[in-house]
PDBQT receptor file of N, H, CA, C and O in Angstrom, charges set to zero:
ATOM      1  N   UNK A   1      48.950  74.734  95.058  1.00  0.00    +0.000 N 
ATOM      2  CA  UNK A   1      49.965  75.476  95.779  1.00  0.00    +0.000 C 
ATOM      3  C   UNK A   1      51.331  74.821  95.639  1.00  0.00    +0.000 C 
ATOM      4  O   UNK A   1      52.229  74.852  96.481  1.00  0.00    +0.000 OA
ATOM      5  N   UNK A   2      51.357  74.175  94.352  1.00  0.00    +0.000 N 
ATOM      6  H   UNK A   2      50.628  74.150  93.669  1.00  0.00    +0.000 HD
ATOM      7  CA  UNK A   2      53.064  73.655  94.280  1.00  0.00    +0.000 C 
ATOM      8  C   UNK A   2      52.938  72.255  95.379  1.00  0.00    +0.000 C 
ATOM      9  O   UNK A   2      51.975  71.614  95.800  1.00  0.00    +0.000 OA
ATOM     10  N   UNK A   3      54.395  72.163  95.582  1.00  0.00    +0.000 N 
ATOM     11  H   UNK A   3      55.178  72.683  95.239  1.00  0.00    +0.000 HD
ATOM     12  CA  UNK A   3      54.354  71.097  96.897  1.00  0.00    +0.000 C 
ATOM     13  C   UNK A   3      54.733  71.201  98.212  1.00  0.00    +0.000 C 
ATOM     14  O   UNK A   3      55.564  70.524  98.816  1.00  0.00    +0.000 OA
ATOM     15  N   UNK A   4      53.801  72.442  98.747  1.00  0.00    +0.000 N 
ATOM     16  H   UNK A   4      53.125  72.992  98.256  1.00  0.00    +0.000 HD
ATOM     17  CA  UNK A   4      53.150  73.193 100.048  1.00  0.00    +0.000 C 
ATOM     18  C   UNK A   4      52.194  72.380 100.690  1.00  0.00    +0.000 C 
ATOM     19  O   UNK A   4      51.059  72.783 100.434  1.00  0.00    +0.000 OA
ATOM     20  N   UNK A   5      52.214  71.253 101.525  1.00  0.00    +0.000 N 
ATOM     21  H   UNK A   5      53.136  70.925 101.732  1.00  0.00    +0.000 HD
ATOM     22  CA  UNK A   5      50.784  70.394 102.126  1.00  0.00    +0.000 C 
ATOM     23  C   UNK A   5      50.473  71.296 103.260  1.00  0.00    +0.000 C 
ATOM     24  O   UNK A   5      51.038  72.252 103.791  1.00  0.00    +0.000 OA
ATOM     25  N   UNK A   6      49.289  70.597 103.450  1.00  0.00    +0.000 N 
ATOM     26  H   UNK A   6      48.830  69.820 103.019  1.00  0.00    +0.000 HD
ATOM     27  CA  UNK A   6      48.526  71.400 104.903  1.00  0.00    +0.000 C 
ATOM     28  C   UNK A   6      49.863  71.750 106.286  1.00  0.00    +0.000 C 
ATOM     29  O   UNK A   6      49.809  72.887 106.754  1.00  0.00    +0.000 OA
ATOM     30  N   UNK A   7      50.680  71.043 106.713  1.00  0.00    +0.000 N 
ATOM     31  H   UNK A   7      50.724  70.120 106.333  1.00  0.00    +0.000 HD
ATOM     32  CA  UNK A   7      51.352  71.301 107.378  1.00  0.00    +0.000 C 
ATOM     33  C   UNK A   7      52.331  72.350 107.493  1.00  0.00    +0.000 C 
ATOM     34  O   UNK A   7      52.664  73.004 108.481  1.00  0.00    +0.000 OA
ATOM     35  N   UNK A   8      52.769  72.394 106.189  1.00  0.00    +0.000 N 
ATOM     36  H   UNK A   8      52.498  71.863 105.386  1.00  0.00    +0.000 HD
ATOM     37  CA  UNK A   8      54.230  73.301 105.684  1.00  0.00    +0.000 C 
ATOM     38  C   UNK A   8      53.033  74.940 105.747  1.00  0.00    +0.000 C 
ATOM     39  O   UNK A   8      53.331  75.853 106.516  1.00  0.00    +0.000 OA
ATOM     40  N   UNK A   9      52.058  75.015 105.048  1.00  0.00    +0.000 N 
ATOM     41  H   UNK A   9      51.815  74.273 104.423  1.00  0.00    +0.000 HD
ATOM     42  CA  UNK A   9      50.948  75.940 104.764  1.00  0.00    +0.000 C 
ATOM     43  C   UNK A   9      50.803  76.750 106.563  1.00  0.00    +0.000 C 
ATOM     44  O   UNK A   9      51.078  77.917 106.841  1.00  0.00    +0.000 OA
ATOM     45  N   UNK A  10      50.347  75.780 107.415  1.00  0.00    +0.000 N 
ATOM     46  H   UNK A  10      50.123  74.832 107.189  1.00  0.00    +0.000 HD
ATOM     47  CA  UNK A  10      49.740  76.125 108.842  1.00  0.00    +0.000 C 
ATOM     48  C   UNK A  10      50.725  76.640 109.654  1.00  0.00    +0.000 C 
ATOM     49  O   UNK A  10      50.567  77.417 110.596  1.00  0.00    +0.000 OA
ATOM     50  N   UNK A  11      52.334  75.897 109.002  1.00  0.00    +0.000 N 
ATOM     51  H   UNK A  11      52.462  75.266 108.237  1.00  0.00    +0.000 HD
ATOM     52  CA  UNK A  11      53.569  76.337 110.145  1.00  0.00    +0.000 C 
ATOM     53  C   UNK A  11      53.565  78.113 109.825  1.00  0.00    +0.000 C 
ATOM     54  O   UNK A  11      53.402  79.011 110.652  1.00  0.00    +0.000 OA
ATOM     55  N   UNK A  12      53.873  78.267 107.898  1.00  0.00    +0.000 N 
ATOM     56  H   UNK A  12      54.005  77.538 107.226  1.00  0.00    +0.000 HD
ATOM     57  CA  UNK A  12      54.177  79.690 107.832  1.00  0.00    +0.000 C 
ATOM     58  C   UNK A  12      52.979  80.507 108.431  1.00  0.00    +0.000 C 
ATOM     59  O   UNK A  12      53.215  81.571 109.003  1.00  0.00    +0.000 OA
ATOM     60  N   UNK A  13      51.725  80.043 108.316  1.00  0.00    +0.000 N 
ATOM     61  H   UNK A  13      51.533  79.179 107.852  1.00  0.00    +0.000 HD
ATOM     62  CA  UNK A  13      50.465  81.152 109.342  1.00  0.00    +0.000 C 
ATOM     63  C   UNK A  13      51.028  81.380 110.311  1.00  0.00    +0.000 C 
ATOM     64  O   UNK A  13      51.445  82.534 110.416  1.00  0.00    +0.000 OA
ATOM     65  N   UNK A  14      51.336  80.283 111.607  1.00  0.00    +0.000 N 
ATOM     66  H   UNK A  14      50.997  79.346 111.522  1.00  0.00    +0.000 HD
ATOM     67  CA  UNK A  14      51.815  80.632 112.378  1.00  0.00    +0.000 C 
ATOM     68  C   UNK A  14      53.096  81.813 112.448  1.00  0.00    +0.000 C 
ATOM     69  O   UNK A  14      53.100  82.959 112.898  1.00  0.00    +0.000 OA
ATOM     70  N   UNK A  15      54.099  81.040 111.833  1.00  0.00    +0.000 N 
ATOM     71  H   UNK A  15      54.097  80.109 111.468  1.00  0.00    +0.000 HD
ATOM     72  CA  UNK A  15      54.758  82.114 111.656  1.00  0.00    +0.000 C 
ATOM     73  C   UNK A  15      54.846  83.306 111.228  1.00  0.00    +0.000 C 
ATOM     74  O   UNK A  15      55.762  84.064 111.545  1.00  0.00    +0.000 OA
ATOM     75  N   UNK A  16      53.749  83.648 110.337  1.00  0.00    +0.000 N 
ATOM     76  H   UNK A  16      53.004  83.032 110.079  1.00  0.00    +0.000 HD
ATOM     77  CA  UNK A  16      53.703  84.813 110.365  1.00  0.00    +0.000 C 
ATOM     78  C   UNK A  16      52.681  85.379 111.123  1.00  0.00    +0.000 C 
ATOM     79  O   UNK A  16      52.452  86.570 110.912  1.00  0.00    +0.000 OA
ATOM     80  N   UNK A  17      51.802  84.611 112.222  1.00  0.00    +0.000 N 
ATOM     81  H   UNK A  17      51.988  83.643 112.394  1.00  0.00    +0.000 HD
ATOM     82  CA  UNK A  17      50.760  85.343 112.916  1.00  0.00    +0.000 C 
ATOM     83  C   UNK A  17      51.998  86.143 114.333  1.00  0.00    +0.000 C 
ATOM     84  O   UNK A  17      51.962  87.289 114.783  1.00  0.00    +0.000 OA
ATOM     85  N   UNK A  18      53.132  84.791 114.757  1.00  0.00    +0.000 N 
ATOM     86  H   UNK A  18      53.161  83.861 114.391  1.00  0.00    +0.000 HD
ATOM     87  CA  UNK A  18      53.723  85.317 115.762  1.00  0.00    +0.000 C 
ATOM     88  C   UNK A  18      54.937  86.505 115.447  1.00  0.00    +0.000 C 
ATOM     89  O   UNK A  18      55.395  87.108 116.418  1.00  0.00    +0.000 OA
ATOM     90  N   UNK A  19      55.368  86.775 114.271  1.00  0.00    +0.000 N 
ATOM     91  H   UNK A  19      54.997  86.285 113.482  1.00  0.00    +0.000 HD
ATOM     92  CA  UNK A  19      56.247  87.550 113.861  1.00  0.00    +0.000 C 
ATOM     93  C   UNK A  19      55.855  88.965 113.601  1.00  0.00    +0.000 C 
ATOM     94  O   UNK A  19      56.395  89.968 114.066  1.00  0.00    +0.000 OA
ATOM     95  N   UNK A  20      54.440  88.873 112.474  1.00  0.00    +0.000 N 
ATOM     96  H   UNK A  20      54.002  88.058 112.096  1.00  0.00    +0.000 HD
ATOM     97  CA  UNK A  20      53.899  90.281 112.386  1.00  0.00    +0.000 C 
ATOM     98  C   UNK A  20      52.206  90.582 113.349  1.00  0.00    +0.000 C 
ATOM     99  O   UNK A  20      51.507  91.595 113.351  1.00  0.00    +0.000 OA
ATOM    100  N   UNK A  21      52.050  89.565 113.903  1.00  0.00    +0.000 N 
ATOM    101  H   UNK A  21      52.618  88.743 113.902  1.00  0.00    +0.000 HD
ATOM    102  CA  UNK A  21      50.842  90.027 114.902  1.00  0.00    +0.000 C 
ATOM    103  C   UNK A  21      49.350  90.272 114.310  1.00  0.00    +0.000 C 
ATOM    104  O   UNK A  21      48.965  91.136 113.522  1.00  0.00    +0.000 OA
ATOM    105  N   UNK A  22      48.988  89.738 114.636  1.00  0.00    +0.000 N 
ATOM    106  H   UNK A  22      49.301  89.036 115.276  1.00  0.00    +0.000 HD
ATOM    107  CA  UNK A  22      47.352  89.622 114.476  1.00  0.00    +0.000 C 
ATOM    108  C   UNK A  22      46.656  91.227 113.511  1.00  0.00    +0.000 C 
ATOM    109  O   UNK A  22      45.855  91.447 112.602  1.00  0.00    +0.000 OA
ATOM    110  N   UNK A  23      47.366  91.845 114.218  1.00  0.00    +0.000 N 
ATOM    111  H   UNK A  23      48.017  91.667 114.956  1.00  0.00    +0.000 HD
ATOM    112  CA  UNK A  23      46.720  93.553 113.956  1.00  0.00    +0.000 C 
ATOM    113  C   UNK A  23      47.534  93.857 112.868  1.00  0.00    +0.000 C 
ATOM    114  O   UNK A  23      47.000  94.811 112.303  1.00  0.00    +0.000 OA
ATOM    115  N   UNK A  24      48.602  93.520 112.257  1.00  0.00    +0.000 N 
ATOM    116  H   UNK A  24      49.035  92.745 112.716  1.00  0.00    +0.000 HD
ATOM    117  CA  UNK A  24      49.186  93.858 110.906  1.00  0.00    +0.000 C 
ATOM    118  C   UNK A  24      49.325  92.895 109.644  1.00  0.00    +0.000 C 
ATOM    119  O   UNK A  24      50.009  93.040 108.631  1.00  0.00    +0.000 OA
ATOM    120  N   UNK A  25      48.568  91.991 109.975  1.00  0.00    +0.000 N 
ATOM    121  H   UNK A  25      48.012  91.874 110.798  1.00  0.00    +0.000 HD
ATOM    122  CA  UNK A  25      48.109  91.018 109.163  1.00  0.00    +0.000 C 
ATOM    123  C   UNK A  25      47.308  91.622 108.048  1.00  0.00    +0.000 C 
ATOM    124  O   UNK A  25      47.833  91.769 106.944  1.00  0.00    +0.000 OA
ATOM    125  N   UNK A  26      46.170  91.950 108.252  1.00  0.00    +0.000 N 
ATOM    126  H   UNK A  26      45.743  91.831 109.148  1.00  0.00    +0.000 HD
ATOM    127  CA  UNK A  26      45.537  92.648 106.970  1.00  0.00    +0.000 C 
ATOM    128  C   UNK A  26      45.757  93.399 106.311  1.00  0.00    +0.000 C 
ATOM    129  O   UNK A  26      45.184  93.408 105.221  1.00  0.00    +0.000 OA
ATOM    130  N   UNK A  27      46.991  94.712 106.753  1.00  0.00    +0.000 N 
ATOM    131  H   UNK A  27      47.456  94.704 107.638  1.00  0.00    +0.000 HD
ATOM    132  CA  UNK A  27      47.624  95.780 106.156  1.00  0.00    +0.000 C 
ATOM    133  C   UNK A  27      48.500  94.751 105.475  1.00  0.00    +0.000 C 
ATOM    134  O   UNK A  27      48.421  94.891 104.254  1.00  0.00    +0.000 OA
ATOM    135  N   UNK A  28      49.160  93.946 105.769  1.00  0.00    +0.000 N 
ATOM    136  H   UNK A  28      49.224  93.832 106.760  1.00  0.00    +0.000 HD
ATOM    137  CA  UNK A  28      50.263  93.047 105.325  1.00  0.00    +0.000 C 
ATOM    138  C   UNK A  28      49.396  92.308 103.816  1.00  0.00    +0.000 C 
ATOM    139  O   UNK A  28      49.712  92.308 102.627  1.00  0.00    +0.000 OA
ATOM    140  N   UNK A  29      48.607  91.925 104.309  1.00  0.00    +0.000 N 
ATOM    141  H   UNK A  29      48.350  91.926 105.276  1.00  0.00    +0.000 HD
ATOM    142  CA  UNK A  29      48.390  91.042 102.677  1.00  0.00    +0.000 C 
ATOM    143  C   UNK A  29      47.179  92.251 102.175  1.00  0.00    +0.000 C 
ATOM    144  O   UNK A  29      46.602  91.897 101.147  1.00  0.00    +0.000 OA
ATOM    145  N   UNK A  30      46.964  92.875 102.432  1.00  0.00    +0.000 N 
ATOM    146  H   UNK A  30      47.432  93.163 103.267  1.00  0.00    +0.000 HD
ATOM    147  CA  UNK A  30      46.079  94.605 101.198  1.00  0.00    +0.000 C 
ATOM    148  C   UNK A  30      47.496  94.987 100.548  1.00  0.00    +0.000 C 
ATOM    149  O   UNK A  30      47.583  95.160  99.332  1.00  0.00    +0.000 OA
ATOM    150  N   UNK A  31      48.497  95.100 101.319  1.00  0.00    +0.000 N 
ATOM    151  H   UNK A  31      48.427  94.960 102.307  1.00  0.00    +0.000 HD
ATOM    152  CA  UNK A  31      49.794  95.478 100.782  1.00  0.00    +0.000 C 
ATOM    153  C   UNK A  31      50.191  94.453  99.533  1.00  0.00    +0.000 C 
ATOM    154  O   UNK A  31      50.444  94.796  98.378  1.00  0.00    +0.000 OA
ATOM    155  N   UNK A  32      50.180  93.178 100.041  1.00  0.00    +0.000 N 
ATOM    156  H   UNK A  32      49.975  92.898 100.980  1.00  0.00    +0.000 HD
ATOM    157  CA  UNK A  32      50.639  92.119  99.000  1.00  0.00    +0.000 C 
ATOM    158  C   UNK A  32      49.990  91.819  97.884  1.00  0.00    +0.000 C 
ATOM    159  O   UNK A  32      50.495  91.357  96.861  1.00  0.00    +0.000 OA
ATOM    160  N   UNK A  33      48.467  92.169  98.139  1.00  0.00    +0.000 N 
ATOM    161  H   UNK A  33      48.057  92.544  98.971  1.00  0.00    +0.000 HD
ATOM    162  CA  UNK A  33      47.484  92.019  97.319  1.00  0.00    +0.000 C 
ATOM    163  C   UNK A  33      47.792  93.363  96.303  1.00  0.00    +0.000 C 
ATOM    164  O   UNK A  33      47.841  93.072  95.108  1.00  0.00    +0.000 OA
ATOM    165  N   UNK A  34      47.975  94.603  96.602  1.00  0.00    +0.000 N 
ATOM    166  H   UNK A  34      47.935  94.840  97.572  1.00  0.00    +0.000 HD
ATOM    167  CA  UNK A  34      48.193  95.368  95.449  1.00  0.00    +0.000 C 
ATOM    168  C   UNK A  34      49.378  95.172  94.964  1.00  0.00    +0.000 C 
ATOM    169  O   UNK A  34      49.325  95.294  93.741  1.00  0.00    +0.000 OA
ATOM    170  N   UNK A  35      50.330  94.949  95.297  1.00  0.00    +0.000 N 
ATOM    171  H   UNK A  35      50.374  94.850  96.291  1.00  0.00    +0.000 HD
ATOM    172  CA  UNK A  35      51.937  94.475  94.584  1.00  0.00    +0.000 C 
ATOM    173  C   UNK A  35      51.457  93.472  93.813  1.00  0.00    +0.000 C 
ATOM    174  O   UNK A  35      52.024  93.518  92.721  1.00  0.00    +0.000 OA
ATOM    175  N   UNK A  36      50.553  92.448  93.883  1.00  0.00    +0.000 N 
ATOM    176  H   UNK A  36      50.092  92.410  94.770  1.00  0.00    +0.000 HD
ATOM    177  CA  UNK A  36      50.336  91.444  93.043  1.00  0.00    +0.000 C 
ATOM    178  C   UNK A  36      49.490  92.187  91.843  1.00  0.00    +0.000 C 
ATOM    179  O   UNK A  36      49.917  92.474  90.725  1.00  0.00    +0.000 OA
ATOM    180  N   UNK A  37      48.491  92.364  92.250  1.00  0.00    +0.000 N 
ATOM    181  H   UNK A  37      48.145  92.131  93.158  1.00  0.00    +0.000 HD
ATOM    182  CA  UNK A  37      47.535  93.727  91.272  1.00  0.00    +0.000 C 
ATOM    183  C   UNK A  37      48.871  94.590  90.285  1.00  0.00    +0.000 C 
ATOM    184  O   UNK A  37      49.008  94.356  89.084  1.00  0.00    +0.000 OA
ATOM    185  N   UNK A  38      49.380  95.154  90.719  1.00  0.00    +0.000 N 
ATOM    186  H   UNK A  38      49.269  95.344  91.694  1.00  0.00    +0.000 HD
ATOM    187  CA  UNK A  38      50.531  95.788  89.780  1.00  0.00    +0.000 C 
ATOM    188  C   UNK A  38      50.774  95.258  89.116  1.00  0.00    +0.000 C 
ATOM    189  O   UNK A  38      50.291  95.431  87.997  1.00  0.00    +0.000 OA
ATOM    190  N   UNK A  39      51.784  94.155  89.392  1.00  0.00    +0.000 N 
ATOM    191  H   UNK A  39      52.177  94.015  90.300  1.00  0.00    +0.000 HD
ATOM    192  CA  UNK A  39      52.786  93.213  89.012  1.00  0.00    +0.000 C 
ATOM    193  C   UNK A  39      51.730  92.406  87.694  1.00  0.00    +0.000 C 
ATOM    194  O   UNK A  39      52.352  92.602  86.649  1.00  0.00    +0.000 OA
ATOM    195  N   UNK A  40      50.617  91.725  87.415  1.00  0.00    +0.000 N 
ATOM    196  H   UNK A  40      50.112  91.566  88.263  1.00  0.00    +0.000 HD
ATOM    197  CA  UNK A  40      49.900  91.701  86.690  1.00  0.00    +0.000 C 
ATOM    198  C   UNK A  40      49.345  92.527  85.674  1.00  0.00    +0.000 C 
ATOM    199  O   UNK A  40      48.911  92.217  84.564  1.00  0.00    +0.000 OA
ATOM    200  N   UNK A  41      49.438  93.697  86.274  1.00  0.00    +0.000 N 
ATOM    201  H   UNK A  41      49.791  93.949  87.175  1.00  0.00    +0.000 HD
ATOM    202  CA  UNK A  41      48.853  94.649  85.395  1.00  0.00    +0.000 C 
ATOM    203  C   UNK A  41      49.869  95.231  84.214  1.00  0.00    +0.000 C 
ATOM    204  O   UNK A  41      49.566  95.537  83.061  1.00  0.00    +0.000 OA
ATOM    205  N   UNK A  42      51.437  95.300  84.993  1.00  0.00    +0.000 N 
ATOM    206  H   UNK A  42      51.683  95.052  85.930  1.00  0.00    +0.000 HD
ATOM    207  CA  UNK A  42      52.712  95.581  84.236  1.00  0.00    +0.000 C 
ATOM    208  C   UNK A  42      52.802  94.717  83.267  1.00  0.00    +0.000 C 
ATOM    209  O   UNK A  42      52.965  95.112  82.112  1.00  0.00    +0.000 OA
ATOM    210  N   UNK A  43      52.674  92.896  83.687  1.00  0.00    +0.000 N 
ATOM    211  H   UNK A  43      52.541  92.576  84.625  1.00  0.00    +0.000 HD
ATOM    212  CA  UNK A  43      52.719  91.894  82.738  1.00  0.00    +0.000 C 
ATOM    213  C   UNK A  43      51.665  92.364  81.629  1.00  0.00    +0.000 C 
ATOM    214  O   UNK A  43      52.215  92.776  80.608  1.00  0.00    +0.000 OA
ATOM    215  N   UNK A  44      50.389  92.387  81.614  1.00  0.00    +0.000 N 
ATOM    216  H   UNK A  44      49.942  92.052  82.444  1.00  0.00    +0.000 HD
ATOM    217  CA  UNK A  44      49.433  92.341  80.584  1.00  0.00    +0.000 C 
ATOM    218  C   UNK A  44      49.624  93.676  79.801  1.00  0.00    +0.000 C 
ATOM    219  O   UNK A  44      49.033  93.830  78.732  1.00  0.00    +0.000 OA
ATOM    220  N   UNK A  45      50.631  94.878  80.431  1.00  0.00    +0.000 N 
ATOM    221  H   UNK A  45      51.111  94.754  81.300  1.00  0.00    +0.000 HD
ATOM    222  CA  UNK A  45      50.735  95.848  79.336  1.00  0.00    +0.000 C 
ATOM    223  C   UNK A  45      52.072  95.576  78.739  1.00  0.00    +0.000 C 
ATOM    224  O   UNK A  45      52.496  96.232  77.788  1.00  0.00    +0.000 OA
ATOM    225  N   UNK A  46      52.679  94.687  79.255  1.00  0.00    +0.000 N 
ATOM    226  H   UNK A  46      52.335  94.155  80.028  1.00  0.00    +0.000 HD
ATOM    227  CA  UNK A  46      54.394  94.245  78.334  1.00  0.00    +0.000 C 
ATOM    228  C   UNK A  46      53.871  93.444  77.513  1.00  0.00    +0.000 C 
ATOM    229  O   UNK A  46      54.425  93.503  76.415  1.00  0.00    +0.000 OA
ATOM    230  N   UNK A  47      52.834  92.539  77.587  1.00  0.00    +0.000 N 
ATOM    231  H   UNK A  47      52.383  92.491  78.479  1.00  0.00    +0.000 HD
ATOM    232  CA  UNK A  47      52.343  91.244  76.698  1.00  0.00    +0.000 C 
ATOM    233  C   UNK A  47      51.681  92.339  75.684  1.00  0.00    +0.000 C 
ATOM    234  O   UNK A  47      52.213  92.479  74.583  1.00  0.00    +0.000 OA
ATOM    235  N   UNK A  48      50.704  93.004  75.974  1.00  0.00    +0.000 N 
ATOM    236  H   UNK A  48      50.272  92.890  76.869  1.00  0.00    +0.000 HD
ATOM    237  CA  UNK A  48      50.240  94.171  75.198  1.00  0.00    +0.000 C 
ATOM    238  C   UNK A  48      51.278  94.619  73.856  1.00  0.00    +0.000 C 
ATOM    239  O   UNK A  48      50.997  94.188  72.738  1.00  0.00    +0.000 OA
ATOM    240  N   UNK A  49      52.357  95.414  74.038  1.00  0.00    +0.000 N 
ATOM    241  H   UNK A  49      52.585  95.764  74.946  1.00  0.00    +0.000 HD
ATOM    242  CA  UNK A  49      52.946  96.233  73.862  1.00  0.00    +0.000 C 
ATOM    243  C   UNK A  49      53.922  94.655  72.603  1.00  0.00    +0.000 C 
ATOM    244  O   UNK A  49      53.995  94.445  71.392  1.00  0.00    +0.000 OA
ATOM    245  N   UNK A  50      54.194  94.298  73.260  1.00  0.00    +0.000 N 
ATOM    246  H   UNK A  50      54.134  94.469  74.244  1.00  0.00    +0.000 HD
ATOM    247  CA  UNK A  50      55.031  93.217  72.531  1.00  0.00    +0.000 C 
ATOM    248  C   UNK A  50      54.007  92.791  71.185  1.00  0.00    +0.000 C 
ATOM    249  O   UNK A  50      54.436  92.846  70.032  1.00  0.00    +0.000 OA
ATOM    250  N   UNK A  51      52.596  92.362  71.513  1.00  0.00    +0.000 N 
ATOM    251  H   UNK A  51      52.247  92.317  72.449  1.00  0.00    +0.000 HD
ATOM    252  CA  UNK A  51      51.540  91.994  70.490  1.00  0.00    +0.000 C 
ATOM    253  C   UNK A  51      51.558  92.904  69.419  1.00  0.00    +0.000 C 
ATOM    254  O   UNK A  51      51.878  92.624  68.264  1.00  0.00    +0.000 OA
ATOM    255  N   UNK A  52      51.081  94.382  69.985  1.00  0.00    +0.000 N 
ATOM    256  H   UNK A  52      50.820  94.610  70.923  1.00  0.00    +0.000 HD
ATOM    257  CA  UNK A  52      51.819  95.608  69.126  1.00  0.00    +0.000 C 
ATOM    258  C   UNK A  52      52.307  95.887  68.350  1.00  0.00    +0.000 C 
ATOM    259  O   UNK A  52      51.775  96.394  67.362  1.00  0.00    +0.000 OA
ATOM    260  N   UNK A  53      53.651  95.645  68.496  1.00  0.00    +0.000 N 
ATOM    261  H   UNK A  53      54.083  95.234  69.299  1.00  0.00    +0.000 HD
ATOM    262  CA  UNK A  53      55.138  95.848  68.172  1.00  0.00    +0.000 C 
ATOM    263  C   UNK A  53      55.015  94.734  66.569  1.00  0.00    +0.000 C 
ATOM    264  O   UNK A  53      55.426  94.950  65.429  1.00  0.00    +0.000 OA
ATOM    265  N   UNK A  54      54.186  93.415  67.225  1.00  0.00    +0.000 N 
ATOM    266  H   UNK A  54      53.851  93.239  68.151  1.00  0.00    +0.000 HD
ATOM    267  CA  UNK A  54      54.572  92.336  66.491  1.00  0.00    +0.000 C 
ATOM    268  C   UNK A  54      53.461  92.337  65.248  1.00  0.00    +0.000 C 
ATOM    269  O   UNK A  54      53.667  91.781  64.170  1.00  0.00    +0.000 OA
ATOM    270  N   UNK A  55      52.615  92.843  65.489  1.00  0.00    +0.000 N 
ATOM    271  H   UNK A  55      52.448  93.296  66.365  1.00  0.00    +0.000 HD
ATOM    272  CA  UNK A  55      51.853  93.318  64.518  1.00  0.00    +0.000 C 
ATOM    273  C   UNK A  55      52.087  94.602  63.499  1.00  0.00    +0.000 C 
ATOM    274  O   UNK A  55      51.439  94.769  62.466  1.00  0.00    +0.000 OA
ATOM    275  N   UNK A  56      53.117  95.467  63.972  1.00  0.00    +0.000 N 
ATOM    276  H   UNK A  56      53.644  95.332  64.811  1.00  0.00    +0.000 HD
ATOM    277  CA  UNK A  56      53.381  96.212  63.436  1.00  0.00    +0.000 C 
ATOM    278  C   UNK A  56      54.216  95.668  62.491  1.00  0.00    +0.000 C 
ATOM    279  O   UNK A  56      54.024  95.602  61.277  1.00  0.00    +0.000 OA
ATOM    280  N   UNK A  57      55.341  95.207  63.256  1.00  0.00    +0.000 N 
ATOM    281  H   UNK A  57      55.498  95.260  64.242  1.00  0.00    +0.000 HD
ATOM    282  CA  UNK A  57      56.240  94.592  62.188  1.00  0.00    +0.000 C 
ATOM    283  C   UNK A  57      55.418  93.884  61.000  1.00  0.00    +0.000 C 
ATOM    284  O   UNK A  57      55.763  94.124  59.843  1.00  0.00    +0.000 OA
ATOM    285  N   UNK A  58      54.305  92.989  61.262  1.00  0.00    +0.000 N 
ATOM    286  H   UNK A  58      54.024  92.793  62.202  1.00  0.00    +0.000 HD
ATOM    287  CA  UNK A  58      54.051  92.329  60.362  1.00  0.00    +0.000 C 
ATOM    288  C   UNK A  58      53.614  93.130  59.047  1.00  0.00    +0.000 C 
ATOM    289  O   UNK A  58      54.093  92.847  57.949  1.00  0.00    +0.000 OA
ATOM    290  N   UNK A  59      52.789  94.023  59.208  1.00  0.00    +0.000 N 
ATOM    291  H   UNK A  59      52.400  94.253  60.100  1.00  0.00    +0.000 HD
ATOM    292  CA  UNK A  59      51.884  95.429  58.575  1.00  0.00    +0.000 C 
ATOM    293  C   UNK A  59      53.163  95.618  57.757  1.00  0.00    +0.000 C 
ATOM    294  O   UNK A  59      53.049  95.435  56.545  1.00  0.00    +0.000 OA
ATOM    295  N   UNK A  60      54.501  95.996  58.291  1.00  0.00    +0.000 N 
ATOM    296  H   UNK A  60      54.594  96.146  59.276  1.00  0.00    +0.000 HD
ATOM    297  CA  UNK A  60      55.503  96.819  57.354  1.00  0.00    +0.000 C 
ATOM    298  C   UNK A  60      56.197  95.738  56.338  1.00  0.00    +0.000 C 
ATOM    299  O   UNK A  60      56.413  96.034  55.163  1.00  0.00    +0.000 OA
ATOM    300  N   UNK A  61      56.435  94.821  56.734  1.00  0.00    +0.000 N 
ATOM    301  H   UNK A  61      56.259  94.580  57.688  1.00  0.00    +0.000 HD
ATOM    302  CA  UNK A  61      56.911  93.554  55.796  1.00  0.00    +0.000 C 
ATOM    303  C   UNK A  61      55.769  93.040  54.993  1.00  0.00    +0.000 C 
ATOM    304  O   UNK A  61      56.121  92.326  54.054  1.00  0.00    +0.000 OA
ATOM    305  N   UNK A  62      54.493  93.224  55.127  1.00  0.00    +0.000 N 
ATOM    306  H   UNK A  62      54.207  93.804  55.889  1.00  0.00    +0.000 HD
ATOM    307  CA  UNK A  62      53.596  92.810  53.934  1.00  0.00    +0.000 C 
ATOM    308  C   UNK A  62      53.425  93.989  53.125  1.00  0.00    +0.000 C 
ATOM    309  O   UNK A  62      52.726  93.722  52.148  1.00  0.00    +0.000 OA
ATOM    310  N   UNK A  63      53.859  95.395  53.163  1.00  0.00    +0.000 N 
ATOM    311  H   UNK A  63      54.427  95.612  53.957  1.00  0.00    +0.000 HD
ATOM    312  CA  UNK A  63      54.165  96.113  52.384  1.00  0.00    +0.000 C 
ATOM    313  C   UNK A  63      55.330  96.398  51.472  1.00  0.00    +0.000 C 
ATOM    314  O   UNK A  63      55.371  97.129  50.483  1.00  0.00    +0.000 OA
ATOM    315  N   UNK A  64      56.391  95.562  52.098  1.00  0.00    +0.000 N 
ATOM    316  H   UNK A  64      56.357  94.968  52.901  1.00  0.00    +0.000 HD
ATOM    317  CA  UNK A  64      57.263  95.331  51.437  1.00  0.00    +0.000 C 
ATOM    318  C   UNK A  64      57.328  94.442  49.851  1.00  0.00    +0.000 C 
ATOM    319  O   UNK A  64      58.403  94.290  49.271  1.00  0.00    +0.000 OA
TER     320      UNK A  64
């Protein structure tokens, strides 16, 4: 977790148990959890698409 120790980790729980409340906690990270899901999924089709691209290029210059 980077250089986050047990303390720095337990303050933000707290803080976020007293800010967004016990009962919107799980909507809160299902929410975060699919933004992360996306956000991964966008990366591996740009990494995709770039591999692609770069293979294509290669295909047309060995015909050259």
């Amino acid at each position: 977790m980077g250089n986050l120790g047990m303390q720095e980790i337990l303050i933000i729980g707290l803080f976020v148990l007293i800010f967004f409340g016990a009962k919107k906690i799980p909507d809160f990270m299902k929410g975060l959890g699919k933004g992360v899901r996306e956000f991964k999924d966008a990366v591996k089709d740009v990494k995709k698409e770039v591999e692609d691209s770069s293979k294509e290029a290669t295909k047309i210059e060995d015909r050259s």
